[in-house]
Backbone bond lengths (Angstrom), bond angles and torsions (degrees), N, CA, C in turn:
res aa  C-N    CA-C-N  psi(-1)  N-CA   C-N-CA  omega(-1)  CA-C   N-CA-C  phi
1 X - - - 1.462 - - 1.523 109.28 -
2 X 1.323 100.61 138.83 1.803 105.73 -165.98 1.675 97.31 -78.17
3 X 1.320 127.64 163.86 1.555 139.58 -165.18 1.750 82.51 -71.94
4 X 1.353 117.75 -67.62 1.863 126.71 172.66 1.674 86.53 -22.41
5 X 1.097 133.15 -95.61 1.359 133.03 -165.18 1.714 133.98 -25.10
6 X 1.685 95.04 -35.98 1.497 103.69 -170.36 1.644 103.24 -98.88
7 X 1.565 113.80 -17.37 1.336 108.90 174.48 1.416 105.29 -88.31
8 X 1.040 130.90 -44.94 1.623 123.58 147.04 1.185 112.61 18.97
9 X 1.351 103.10 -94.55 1.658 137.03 -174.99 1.249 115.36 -58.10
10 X 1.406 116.26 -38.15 1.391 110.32 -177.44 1.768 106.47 -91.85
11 X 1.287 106.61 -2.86 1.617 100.82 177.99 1.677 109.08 -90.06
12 X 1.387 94.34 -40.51 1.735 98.55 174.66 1.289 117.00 -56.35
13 X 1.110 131.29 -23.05 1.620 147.44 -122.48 1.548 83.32 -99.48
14 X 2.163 86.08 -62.15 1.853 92.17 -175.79 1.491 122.66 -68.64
15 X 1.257 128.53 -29.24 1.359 143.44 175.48 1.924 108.37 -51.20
16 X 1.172 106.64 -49.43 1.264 100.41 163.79 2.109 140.37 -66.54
17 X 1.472 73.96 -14.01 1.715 88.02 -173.97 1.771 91.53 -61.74
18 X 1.697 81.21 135.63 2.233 86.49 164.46 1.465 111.02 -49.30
19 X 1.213 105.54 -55.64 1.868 92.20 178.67 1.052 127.91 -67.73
20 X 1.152 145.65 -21.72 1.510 163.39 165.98 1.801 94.19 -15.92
21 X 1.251 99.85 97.50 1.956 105.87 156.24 1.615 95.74 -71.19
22 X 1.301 82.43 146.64 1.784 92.83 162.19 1.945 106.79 -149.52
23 X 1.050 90.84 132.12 1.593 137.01 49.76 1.612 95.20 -124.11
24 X 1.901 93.61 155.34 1.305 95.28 -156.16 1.750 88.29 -105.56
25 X 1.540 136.82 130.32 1.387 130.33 -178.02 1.799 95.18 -98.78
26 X 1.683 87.08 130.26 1.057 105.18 174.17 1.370 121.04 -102.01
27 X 1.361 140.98 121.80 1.442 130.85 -155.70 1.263 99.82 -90.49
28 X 1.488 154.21 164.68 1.389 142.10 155.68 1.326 86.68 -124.92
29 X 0.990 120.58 163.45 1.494 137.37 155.54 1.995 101.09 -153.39
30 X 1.652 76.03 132.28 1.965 94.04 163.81 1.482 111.84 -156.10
31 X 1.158 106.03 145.70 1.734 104.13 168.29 1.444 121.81 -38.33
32 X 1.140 132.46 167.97 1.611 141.34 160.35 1.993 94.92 -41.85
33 X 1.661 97.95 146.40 1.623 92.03 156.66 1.845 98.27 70.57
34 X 1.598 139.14 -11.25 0.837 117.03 -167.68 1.866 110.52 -102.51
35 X 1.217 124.37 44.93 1.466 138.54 -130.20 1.660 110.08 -20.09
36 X 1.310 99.65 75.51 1.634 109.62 151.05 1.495 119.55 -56.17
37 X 1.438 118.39 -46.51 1.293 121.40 -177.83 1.909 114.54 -56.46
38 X 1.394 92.85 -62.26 1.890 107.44 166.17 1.680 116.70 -29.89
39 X 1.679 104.28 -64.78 1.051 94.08 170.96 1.414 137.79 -87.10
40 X 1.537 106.91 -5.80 1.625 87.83 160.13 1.465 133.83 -84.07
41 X 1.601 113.31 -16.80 1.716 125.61 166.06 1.646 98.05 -64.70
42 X 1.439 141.53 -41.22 1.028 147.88 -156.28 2.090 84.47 -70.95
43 X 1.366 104.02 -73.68 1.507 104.77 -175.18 1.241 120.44 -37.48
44 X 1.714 118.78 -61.79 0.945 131.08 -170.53 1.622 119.77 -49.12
45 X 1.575 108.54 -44.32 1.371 121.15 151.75 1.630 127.99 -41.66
46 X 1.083 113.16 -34.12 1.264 119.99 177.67 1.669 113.69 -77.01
47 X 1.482 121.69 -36.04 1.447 117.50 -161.73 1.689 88.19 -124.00
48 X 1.748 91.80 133.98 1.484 88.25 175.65 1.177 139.45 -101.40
49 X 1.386 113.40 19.23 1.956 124.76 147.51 1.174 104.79 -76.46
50 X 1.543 159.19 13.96 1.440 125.04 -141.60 1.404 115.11 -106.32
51 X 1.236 142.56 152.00 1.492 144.73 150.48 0.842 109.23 -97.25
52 X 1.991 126.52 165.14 1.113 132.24 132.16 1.528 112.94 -113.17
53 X 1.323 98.44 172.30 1.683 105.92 -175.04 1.527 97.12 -169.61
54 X 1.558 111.06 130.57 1.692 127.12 -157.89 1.290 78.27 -115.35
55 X 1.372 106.03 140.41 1.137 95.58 146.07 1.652 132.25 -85.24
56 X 1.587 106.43 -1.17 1.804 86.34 140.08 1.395 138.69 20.76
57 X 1.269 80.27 -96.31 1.562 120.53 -173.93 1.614 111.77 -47.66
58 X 0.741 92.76 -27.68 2.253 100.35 -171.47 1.481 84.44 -96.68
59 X 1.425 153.81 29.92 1.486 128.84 144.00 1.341 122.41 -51.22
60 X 1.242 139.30 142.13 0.993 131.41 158.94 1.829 134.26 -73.54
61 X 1.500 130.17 127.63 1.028 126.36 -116.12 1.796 88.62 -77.00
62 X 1.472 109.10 -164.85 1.728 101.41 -170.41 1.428 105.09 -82.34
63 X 1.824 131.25 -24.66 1.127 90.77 165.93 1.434 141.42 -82.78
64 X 1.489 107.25 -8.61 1.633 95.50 171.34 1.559 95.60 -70.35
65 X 0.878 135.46 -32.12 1.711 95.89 -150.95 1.227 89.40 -82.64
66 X 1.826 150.40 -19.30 1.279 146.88 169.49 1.746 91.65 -44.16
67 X 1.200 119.92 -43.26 1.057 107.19 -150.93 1.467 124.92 -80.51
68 X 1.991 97.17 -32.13 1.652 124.15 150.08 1.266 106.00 -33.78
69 X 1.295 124.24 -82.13 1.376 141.97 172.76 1.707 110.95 -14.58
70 X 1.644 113.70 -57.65 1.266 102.37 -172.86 1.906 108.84 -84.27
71 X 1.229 93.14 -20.96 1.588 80.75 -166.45 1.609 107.57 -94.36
72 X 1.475 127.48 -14.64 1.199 146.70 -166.82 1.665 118.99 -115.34
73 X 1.332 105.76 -77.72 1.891 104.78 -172.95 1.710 81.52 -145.42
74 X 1.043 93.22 147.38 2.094 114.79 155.98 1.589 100.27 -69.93
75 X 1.124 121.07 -39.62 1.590 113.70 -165.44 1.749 98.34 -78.97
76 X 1.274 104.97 -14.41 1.790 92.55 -175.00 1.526 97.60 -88.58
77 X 1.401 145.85 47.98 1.289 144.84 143.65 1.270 131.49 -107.70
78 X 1.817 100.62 6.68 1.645 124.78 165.41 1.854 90.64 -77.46
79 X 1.417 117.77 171.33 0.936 113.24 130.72 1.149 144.74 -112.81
80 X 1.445 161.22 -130.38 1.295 154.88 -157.10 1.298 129.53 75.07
81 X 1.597 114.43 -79.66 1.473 129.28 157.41 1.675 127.36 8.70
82 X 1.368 134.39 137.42 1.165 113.27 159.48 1.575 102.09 -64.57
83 X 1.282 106.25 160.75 2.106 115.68 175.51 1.343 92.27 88.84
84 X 1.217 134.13 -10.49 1.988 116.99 162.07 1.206 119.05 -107.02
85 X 1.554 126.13 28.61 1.305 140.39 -155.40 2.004 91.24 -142.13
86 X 1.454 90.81 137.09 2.182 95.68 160.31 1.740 104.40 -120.24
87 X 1.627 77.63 83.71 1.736 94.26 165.45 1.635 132.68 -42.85
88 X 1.904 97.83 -26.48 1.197 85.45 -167.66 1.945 90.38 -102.52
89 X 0.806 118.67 19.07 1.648 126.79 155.42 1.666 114.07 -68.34
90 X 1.098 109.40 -65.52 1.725 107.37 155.38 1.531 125.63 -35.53
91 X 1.437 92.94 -59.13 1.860 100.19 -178.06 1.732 91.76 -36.48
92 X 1.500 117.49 -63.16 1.449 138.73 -144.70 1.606 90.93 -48.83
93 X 1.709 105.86 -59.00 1.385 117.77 -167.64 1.364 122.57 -71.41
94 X 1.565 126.70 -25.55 1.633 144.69 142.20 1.234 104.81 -32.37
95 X 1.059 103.81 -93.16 1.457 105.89 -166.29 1.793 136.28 -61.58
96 X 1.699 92.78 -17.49 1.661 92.55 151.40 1.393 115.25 -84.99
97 X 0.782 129.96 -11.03 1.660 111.77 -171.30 1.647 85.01 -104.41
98 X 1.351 145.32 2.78 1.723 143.19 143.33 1.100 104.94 -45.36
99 X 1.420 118.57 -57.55 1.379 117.26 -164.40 1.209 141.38 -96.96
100 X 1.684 98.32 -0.04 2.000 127.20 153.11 1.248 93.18 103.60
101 X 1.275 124.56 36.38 1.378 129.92 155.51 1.325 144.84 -64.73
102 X 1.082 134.74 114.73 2.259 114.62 179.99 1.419 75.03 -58.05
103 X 1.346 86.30 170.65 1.375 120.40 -178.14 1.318 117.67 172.22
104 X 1.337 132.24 137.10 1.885 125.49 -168.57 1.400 114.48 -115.70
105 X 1.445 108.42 126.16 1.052 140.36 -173.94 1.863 121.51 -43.31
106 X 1.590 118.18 91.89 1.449 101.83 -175.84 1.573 110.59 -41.07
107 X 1.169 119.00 154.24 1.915 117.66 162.19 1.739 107.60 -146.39
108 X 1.157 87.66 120.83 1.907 114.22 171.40 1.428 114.52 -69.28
109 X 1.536 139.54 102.16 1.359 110.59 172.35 1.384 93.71 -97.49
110 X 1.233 114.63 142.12 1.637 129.49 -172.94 1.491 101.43 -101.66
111 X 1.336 116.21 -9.16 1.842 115.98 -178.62 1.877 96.58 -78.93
112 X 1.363 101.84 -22.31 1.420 96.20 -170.20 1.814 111.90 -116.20
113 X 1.515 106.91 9.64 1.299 115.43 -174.18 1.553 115.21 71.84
114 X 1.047 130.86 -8.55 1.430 135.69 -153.95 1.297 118.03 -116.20
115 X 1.870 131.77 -172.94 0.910 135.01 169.44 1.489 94.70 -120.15
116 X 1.387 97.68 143.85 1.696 120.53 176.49 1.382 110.57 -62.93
117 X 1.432 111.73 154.05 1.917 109.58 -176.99 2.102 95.55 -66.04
118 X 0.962 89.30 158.77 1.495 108.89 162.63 1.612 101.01 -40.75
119 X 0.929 103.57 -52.65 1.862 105.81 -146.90 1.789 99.17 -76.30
120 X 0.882 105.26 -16.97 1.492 115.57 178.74 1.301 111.31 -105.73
121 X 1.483 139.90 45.39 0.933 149.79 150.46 1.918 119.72 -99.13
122 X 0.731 103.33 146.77 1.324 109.62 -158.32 1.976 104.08 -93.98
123 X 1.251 99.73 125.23 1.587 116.45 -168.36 1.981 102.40 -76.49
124 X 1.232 105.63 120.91 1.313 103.51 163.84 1.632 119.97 -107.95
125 X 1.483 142.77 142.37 1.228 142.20 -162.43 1.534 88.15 -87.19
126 X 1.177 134.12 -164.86 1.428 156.91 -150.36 1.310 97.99 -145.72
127 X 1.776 111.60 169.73 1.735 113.91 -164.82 1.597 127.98 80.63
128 X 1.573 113.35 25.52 1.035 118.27 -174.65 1.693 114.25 -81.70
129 X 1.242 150.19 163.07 1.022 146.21 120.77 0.995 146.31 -63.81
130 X 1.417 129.43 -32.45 1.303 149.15 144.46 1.833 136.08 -123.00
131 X 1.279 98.95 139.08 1.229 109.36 -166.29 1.788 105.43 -100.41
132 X 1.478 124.93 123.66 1.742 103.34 172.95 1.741 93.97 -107.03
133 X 1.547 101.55 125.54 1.538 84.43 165.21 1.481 96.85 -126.38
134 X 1.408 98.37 131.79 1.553 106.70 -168.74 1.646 112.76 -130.97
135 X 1.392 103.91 150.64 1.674 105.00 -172.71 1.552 120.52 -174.83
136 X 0.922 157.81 176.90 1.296 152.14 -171.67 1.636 130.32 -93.97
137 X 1.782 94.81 -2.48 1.493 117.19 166.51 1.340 117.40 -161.81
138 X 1.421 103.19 45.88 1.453 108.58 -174.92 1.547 92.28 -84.78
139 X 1.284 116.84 145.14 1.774 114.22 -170.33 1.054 129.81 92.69
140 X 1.455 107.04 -6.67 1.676 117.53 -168.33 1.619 107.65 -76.26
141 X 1.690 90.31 131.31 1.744 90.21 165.16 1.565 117.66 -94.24
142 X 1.078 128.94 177.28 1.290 99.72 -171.87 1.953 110.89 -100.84
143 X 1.257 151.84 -178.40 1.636 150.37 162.96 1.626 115.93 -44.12
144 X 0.977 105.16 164.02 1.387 106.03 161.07 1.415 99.10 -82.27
145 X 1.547 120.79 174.37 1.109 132.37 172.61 1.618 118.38 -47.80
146 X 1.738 91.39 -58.84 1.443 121.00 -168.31 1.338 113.94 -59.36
147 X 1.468 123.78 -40.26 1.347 119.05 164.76 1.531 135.67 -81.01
148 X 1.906 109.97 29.58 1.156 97.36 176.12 1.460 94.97 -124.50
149 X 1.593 127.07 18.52 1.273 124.11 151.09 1.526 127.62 -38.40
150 X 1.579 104.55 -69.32 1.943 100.27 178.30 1.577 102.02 -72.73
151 X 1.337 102.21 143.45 1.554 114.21 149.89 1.677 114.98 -48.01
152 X 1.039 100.17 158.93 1.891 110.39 -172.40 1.770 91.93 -109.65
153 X 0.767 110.49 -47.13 1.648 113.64 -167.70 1.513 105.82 -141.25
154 X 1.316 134.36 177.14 1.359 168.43 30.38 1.844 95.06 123.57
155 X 1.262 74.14 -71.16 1.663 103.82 -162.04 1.594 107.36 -74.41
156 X 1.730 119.68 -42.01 1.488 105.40 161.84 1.368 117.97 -62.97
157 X 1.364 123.39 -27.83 1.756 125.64 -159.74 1.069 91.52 -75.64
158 X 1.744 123.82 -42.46 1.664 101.21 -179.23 0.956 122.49 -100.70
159 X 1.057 133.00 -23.64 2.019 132.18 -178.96 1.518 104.98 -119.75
160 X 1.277 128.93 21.91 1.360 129.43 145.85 1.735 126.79 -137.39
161 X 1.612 103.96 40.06 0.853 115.00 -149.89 1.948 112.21 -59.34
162 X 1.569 94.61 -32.10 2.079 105.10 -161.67 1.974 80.28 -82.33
163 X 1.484 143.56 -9.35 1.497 150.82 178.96 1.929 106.00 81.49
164 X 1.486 104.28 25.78 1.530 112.27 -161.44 1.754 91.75 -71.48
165 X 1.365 136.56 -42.60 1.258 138.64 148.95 1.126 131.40 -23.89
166 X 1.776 113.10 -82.70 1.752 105.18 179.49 1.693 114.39 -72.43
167 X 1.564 113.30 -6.88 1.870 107.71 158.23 1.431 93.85 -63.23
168 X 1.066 127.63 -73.78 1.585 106.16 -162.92 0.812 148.60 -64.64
169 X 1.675 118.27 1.46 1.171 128.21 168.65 1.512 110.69 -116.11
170 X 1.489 120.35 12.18 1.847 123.27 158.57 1.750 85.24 -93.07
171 X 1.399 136.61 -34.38 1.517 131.26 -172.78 1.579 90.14 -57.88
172 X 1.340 120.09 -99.33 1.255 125.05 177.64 1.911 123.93 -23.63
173 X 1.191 116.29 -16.76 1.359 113.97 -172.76 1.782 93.20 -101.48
174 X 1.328 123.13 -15.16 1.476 114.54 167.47 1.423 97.81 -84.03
175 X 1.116 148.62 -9.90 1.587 114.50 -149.19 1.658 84.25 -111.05
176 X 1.703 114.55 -109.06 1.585 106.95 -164.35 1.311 111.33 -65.40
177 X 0.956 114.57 -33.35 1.855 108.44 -179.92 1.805 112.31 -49.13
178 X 1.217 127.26 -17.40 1.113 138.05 156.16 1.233 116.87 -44.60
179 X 1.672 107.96 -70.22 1.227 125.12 175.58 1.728 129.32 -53.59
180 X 1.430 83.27 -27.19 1.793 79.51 170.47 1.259 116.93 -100.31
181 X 1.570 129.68 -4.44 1.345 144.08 -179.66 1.391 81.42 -73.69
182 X 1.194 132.54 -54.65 1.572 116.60 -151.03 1.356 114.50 -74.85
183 X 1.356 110.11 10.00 2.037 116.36 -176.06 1.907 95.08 -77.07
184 X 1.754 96.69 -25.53 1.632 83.42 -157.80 1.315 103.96 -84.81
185 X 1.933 125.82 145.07 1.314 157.06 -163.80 1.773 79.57 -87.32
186 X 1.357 118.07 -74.84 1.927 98.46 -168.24 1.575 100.49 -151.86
187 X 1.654 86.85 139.66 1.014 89.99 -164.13 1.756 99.20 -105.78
188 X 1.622 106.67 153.67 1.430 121.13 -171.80 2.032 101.59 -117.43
189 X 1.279 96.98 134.78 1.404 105.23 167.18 1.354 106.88 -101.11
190 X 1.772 120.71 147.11 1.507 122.32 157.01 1.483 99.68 -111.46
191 X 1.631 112.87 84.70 1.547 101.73 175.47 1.291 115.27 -107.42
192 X 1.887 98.88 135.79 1.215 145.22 174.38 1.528 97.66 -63.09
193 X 1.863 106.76 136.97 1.336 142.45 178.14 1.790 93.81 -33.53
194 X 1.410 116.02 -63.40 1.344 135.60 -158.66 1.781 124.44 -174.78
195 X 1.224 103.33 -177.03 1.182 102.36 176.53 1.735 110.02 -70.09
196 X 0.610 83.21 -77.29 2.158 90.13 174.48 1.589 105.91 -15.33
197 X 1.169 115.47 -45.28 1.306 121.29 -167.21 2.098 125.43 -79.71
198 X 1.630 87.33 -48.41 1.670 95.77 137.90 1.915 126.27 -42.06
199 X 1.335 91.12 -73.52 1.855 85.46 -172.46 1.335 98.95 -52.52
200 X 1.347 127.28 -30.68 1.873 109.24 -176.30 1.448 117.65 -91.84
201 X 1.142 128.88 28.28 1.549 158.22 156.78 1.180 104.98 -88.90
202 X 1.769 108.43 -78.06 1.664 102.23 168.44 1.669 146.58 -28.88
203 X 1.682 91.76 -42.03 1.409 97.43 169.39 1.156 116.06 -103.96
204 X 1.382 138.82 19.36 1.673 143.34 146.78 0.895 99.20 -57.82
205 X 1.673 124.41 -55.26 1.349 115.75 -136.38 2.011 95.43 -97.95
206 X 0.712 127.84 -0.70 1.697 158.22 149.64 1.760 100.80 -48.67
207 X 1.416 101.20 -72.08 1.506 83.66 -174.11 1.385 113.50 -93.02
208 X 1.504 135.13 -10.33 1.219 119.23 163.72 1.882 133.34 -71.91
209 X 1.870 86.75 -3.64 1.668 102.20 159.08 1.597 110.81 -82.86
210 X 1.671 110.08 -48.29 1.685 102.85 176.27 1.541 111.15 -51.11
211 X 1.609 127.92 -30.81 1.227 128.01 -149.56 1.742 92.38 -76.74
212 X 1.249 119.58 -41.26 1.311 123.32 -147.05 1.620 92.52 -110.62
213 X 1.223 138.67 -8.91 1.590 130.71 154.65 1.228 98.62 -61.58
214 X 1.597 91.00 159.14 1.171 117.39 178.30 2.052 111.22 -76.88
215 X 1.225 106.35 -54.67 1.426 128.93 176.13 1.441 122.43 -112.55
216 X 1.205 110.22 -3.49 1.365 124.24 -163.78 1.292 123.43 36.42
217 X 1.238 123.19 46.85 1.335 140.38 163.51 1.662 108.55 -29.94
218 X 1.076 117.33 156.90 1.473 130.72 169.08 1.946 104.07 21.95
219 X 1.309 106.68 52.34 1.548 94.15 176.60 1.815 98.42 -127.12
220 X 1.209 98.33 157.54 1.763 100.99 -170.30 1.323 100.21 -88.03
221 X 2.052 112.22 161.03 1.562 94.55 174.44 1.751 86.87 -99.95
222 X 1.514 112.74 -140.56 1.688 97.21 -174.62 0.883 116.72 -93.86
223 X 2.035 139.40 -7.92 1.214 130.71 167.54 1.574 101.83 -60.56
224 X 0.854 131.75 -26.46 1.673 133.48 -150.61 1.692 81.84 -97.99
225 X 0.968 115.76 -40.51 1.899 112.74 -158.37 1.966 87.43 -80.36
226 X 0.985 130.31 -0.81 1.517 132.86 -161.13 1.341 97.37 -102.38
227 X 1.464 94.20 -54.54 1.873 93.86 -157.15 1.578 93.45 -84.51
228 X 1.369 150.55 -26.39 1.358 148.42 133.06 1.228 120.11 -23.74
229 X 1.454 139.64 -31.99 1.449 142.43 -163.86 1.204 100.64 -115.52
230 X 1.607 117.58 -4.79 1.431 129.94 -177.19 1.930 107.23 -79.68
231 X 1.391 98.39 -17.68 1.333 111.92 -166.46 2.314 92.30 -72.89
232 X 1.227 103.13 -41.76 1.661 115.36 -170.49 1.453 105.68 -79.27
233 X 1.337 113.35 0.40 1.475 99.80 -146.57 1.591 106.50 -78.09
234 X 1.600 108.92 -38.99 1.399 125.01 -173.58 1.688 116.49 -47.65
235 X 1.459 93.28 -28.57 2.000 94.38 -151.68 1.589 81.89 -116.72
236 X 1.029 129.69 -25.02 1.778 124.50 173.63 1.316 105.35 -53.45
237 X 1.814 128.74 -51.53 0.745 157.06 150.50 1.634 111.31 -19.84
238 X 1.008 124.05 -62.00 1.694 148.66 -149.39 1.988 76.08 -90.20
239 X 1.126 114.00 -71.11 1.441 125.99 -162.02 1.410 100.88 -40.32
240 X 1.240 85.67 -82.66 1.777 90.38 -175.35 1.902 117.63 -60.20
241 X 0.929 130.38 18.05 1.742 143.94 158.00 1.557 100.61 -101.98
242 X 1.165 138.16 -59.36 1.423 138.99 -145.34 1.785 111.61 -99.92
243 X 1.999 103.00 -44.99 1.568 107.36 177.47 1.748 99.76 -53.99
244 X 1.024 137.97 -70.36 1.226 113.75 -85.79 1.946 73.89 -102.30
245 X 1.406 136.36 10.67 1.254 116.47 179.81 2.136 99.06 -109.43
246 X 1.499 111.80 34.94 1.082 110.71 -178.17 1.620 116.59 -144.36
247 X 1.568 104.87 -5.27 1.447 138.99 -165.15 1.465 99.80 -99.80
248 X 1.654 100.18 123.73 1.577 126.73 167.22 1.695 122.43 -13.60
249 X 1.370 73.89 -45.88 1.918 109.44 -166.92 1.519 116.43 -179.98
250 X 1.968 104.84 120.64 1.564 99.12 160.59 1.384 100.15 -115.31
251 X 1.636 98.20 162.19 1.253 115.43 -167.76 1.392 73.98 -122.33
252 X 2.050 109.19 113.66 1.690 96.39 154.46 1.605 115.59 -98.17
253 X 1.160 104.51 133.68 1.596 117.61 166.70 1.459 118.83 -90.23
254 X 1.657 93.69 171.70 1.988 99.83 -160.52 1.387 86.30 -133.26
255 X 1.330 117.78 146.74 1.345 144.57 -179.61 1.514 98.59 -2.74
256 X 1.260 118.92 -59.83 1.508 138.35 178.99 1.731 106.75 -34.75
257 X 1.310 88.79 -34.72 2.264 85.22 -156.36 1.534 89.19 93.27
258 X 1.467 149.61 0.56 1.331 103.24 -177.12 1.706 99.33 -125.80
259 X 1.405 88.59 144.34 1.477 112.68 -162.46 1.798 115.33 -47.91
260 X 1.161 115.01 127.04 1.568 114.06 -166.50 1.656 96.52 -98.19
261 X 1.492 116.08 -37.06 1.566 109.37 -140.50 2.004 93.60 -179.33
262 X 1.768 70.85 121.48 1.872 85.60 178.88 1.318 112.03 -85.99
263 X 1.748 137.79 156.66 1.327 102.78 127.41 1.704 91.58 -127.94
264 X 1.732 98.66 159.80 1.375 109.05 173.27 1.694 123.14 -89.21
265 X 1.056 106.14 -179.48 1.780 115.45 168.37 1.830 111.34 -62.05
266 X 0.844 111.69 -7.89 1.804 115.15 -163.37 1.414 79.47 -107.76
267 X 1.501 159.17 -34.84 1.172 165.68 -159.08 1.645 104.59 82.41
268 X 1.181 127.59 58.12 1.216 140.55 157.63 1.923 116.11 -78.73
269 X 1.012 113.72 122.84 1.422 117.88 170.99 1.528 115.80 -119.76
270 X 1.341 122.32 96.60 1.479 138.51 -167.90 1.245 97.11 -106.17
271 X 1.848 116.03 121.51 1.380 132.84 147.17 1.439 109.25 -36.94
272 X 1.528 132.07 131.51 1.416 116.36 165.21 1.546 129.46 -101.08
């Protein structure tokens, strides 16, 4: 049964419950490469109130994070990170479309690094039933203190060496990002085999962009796609150890992306 299939079932399941608010926001969280995108167009297709909303979209545009960057860390002018995101922009967009509101859609174009003008955001009507908001740490709690002493990889040992970086973005991943985690009704994991298995997602999806450019302009080869994915690596890490014994439902996947084995909120563990 395809991951589309089992969230299916478990979304209908809740939609029918007497208590069931709707629209009911469903959080997804998966690593890079773990097709969050697939399956939320796949869902959304299926139910006919539905939205999605990435958090994507809530980056903050390139000059703040230039601006993070100068006054804070050099590494906070990538994006990804908690602290390159306006969490409470989501809250804004959650909770109107709770209350059957239009409301317009933030949008990230990542070809241009930036956030789109206001005016070019795309208007949604109100009356939804379901909400997918999906992202690669949507759900995240943030480390203990104590484990953000050693570097995880490469990339903290050398350009975050005194940890003045990943403090500020476990600081920032406790404060509003909390607050907008708590809009979501249930949250779904897509967890990945391991770390190893992520970075080799990352760089598939690397060369099936070189394959299909024309010149391959601005595309990384895999040292470049490494020390870039090096930026996720810490809290992907953290995610997939800490989500998945507090999560609605994980769906673990196998090298493939396709789902081997559920377990639920009741502590059910189903072969898939």
């Amino acid at each position: 049964m395809s991951a589309e299939d089992i969230l299916t079932g478990a979304i209908a399941t809740r939609l029918t419950e007497p208590d069931c608010r709707k629209p009911i926001i469903v959080g997804l969280c998966g690593a890079q490469g773990s097709g969050k995108s697939t399956v939320s167009a796949a869902l959304a297709a299926r139910f006919e109130r539905a939205v999605t909303f990435s958090i994507d979209d809530l980056y903050l545009g390139h000059a703040a994070r230039e601006e993070l960057a100068r006054r804070v860390h050099p590494l906070l002018g990538t994006r990804g990170v908690p602290g390159t995101h306006d969490p409470m922009l989501g809250i804004r967009v959650l909770s109107a479309i709770a209350r059957g509101q239009s409301v317009a859609l933030p949008r990230f174009d990542k070809a241009t690094d930036d956030r789109l003008p206001d005016h070019e955001w795309p208007i949604i009507e109100g009356d939804h039933e379901l909400v997918i908001f999906e992202g690669w740490c949507v759900g995240a709690r943030p480390q203990p203190v104590e484990e953000l002493v050693e570097p995880v990889n490469r990339l903290e040992a050398e350009e975050d060496f005194d940890g003045r970086w990943r403090r500020f973005v476990n600081d920032a991943l406790a404060g509003d990002y909390q607050k907008l985690f708590s809009c979501i009704d249930m949250l779904v994991v897509l967890a990945a085999p391991d770390w190893g298995t992520v970075l080799g997602w990352r760089i598939q999806q690397e060369h099936e962009l070189r394959a299909n450019s024309p010149d391959g302009t601005h595309l990384m080869n895999d040292s470049e796609v490494a020390r870039f994915i090096g930026h996720y690596e810490r809290l992907t890490r953290h995610i997939l150890d800490e989500m998945p014994a507090r999560a609605d439902l994980v769906l673990h996947l196998d090298q493939n992306r396709d789902c081997v084995a559920i377990d639920t909120a009741n502590g059910e563990h189903i072969r898939a």
